[in-house]
LUMSELO-15094 format. One record per atom (N, C-alpha, C): residue number from 1; x, y, z. Coordinates in steps of 0.05 Angstrom, whole numbers, plus 5000, padded with zeros to 4 digits. Example, Ala and Ser with C-alpha at 12.3 -4.5 7.8 and 13.67 -1.06 7.14 Angstrom:
<recs>
1 / 5264 / 4886 / 5156
1 / 5246 / 4910 / 5156
1 / 5264 / 4934 / 5156
2 / 5257 / 4955 / 5142
2 / 5273 / 4979 / 5143
2 / 5258 / 5001 / 5157
</recs>
This chain:
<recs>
1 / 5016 / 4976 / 5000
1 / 5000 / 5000 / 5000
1 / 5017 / 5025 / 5000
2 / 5039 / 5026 / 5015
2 / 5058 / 5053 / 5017
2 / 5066 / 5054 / 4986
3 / 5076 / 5033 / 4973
3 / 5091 / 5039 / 4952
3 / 5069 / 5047 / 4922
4 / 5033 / 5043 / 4927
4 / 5020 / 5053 / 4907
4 / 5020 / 5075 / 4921
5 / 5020 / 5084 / 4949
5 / 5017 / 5113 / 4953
5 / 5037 / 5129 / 4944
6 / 5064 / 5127 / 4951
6 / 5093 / 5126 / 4937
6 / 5080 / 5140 / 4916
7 / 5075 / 5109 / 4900
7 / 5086 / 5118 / 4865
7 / 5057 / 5128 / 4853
8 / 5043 / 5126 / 4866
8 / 5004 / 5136 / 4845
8 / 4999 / 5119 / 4831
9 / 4976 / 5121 / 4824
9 / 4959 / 5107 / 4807
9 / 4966 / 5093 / 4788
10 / 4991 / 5106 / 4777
10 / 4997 / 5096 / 4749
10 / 5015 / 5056 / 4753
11 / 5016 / 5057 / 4782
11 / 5035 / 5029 / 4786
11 / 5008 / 5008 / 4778
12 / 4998 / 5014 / 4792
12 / 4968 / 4995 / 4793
12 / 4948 / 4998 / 4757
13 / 4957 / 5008 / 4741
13 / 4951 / 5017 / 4716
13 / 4944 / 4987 / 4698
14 / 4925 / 4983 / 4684
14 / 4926 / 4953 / 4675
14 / 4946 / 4959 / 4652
15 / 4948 / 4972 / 4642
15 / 4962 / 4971 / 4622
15 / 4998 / 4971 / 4626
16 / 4998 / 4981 / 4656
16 / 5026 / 4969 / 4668
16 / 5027 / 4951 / 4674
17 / 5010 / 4938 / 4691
17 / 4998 / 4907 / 4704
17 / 5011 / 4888 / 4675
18 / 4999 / 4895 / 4651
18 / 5004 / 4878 / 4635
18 / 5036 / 4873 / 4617
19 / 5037 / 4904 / 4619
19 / 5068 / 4895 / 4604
19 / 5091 / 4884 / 4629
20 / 5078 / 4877 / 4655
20 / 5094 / 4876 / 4678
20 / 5095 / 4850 / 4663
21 / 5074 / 4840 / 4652
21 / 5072 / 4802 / 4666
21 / 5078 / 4800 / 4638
22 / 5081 / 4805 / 4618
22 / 5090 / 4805 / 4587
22 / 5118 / 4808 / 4587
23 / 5134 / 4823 / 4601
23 / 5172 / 4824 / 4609
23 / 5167 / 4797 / 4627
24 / 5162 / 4788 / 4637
24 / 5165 / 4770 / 4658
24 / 5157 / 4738 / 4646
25 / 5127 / 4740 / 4626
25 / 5127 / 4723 / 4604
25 / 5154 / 4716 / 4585
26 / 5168 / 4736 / 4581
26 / 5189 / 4740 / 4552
26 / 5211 / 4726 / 4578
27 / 5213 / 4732 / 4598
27 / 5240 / 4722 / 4609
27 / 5235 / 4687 / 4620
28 / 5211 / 4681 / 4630
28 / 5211 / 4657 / 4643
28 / 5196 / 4643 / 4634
29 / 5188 / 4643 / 4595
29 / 5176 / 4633 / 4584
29 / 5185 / 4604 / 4583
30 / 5198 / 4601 / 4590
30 / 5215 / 4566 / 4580
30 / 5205 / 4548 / 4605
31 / 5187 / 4567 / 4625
31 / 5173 / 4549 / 4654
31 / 5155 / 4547 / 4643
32 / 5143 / 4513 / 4641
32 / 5119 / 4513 / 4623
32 / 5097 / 4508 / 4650
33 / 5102 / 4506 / 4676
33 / 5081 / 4512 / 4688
33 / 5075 / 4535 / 4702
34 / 5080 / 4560 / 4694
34 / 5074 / 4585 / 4710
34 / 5044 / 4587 / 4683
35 / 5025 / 4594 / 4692
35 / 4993 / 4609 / 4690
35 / 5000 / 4634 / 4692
36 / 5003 / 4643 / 4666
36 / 5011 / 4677 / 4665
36 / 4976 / 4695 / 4669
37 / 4962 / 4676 / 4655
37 / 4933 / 4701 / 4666
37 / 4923 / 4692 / 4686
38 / 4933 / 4677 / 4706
38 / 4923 / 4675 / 4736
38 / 4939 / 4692 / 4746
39 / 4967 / 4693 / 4746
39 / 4980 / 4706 / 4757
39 / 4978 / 4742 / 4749
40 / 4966 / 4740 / 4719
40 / 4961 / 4778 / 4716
40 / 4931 / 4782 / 4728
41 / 4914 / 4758 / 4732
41 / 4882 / 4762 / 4751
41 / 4895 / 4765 / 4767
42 / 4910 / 4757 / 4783
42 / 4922 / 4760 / 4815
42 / 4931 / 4788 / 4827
43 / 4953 / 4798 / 4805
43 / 4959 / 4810 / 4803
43 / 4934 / 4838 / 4810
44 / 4927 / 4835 / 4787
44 / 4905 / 4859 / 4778
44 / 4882 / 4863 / 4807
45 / 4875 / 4837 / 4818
45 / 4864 / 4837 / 4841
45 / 4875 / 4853 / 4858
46 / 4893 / 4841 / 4863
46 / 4912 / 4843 / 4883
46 / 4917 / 4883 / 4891
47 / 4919 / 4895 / 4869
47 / 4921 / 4925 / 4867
47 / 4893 / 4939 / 4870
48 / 4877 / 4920 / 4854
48 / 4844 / 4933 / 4861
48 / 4845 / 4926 / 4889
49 / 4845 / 4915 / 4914
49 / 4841 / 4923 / 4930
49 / 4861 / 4933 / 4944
50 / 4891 / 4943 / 4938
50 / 4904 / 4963 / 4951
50 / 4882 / 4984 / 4940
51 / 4877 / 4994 / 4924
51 / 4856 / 5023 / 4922
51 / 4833 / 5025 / 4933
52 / 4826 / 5000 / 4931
52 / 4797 / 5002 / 4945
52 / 4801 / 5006 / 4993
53 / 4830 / 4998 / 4993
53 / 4831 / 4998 / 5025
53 / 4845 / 5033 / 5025
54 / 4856 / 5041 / 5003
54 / 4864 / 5063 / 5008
54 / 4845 / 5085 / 5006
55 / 4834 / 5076 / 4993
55 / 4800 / 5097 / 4983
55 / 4784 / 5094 / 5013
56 / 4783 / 5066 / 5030
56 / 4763 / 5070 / 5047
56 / 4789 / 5087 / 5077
57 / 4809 / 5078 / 5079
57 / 4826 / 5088 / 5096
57 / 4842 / 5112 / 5099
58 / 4844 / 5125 / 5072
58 / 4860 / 5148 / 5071
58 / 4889 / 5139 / 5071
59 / 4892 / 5171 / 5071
59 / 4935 / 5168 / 5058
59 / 4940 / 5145 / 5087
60 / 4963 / 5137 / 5082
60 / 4970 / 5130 / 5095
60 / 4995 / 5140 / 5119
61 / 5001 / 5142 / 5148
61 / 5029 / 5151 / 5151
61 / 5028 / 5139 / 5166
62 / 5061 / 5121 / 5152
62 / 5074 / 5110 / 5174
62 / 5103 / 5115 / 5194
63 / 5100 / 5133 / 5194
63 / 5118 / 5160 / 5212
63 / 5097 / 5163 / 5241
64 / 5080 / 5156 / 5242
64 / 5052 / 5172 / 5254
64 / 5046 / 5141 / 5265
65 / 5043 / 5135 / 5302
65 / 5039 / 5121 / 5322
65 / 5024 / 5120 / 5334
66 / 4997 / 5113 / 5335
66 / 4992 / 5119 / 5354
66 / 4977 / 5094 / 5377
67 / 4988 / 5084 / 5396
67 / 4973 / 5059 / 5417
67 / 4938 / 5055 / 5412
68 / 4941 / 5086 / 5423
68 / 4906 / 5086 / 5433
68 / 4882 / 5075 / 5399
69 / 4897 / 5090 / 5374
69 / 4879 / 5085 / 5357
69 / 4888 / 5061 / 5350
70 / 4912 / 5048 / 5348
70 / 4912 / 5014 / 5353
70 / 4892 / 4992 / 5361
71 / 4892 / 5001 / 5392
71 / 4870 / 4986 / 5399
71 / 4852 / 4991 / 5396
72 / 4849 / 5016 / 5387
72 / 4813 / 5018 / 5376
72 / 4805 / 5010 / 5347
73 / 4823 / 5003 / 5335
73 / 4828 / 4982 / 5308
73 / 4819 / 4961 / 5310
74 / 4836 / 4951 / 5326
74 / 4842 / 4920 / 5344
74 / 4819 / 4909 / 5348
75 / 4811 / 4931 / 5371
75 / 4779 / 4929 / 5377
75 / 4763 / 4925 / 5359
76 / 4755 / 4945 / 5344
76 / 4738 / 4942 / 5328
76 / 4744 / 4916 / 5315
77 / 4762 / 4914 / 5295
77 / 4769 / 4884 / 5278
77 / 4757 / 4859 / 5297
78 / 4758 / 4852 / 5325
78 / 4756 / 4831 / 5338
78 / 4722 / 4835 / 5339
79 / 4703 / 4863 / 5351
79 / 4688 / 4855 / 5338
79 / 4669 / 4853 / 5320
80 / 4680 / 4858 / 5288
80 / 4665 / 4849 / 5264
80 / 4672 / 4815 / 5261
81 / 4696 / 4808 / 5269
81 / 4706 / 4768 / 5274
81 / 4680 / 4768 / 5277
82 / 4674 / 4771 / 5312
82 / 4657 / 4758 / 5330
82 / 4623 / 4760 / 5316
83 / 4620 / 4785 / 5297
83 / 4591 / 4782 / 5290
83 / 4594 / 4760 / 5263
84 / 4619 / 4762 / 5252
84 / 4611 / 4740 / 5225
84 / 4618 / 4706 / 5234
85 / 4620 / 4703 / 5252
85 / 4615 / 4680 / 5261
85 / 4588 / 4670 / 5270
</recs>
């Protein structure tokens, strides 16, 4: 998440997404079991929800500590567990 905040939008870009896994096709093409469009769905997932946690959470800083809102994270997280059980 720091490093799409870092770099913007443009890392998470499908059209980067794809020439990522197309250099990486061209180099480790001779592995005949890597699944290159599971791994660019994965991928592509994988960045839609860094935006979608950054969209619901805001910038991020991790310079910035704080205990008290920890455990009120904490908290909370333990209980949404306890209702989806």
């Amino acid at each position: 998440m720091l490093k799409r905040q870092a770099a913007g939008p443009q890392i998470s870009d499908p059209a980067t997404i794809a020439a990522s896994v197309q250099l990486l096709a061209q180099v480790y093409g001779e592995e005949h079991n890597i699944d290159w469009r599971f791994f660019e769905e994965t991928v592509t997932m994988g960045w839609k929800s860094v935006e979608e946690r950054l969209e619901r959470t805001g910038l991020l800083t991790p310079t910035r500590f704080s205990r008290k809102e920890a455990n009120e994270r904490l908290a909370a997280l333990r209980q949404q567990r306890r209702w989806w059980r």
